[in-house]
C-alpha positions in Angstrom: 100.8 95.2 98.4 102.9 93.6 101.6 102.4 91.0 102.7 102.3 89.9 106.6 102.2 86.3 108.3 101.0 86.2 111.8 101.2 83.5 114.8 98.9 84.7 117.6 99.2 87.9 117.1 95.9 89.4 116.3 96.4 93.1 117.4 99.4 93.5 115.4 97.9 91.9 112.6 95.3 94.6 112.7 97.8 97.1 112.9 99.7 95.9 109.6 96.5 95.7 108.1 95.7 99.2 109.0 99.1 100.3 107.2 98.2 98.5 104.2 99.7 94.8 104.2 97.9 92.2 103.7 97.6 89.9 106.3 97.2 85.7 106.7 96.9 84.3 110.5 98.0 80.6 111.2 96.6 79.1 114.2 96.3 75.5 115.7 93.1 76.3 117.6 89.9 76.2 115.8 88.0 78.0 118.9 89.4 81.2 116.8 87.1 82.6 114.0 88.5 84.1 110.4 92.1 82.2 110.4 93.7 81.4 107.2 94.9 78.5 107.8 94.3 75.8 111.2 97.4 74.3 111.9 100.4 73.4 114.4 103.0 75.8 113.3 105.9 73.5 114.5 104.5 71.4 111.2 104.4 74.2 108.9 107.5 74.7 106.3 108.2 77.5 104.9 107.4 75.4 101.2 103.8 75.7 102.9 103.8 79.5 103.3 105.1 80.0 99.7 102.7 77.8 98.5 99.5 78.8 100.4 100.2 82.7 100.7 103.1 83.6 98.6 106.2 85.4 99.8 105.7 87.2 103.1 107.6 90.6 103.5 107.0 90.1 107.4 106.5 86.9 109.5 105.6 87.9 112.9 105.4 84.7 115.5 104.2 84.5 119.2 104.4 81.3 121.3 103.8 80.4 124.9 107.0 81.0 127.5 109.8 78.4 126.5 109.8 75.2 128.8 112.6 73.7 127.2 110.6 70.9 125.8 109.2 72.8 122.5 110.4 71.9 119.1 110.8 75.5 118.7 113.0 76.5 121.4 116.2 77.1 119.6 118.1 76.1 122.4 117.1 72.1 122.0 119.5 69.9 120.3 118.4 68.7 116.7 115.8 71.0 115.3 118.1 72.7 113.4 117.7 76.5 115.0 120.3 76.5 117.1 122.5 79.9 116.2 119.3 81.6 114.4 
């Protein structure tokens, strides 16, 4: 079976799902029911997603509009995404 790792992204979660993957959510908020795991996703590795749900054939990641001030906005000096 695939395997699919969503941020935020609920309705194409469902829609993998649908096709047959199998599907794990991450998501800081707790005011969301039936996630696999609660967590900031700027402090998740990717050591944590092989350890917790294996090796995802997909990783599908939403986050709010880039203000320039979030450690995943490739475009800030030092956290190592710059040219991904």
């Amino acid at each position: 079976m695939k395997k699919s790792l969503t941020f935020r992204l609920w309705s194409i979660g469902k829609a993998f799902e649908q096709r047959g993957h199998e599907v794990f959510s991450v998501e800081w908020s707790k005011e969301f029911e039936n996630i696999d795991l609660y967590e900031d996703i700027s402090r998740v590795t990717a050591e944590d997603i092989l350890k917790l749900f294996g090796k995802p054939d997909v990783i599908c990641c939403i986050q709010p509009p880039l203000s320039g001030d979030l450690p995943a906005d490739r475009r800030r000096p030092g956290n190592g995404l710059q040219g991904i």
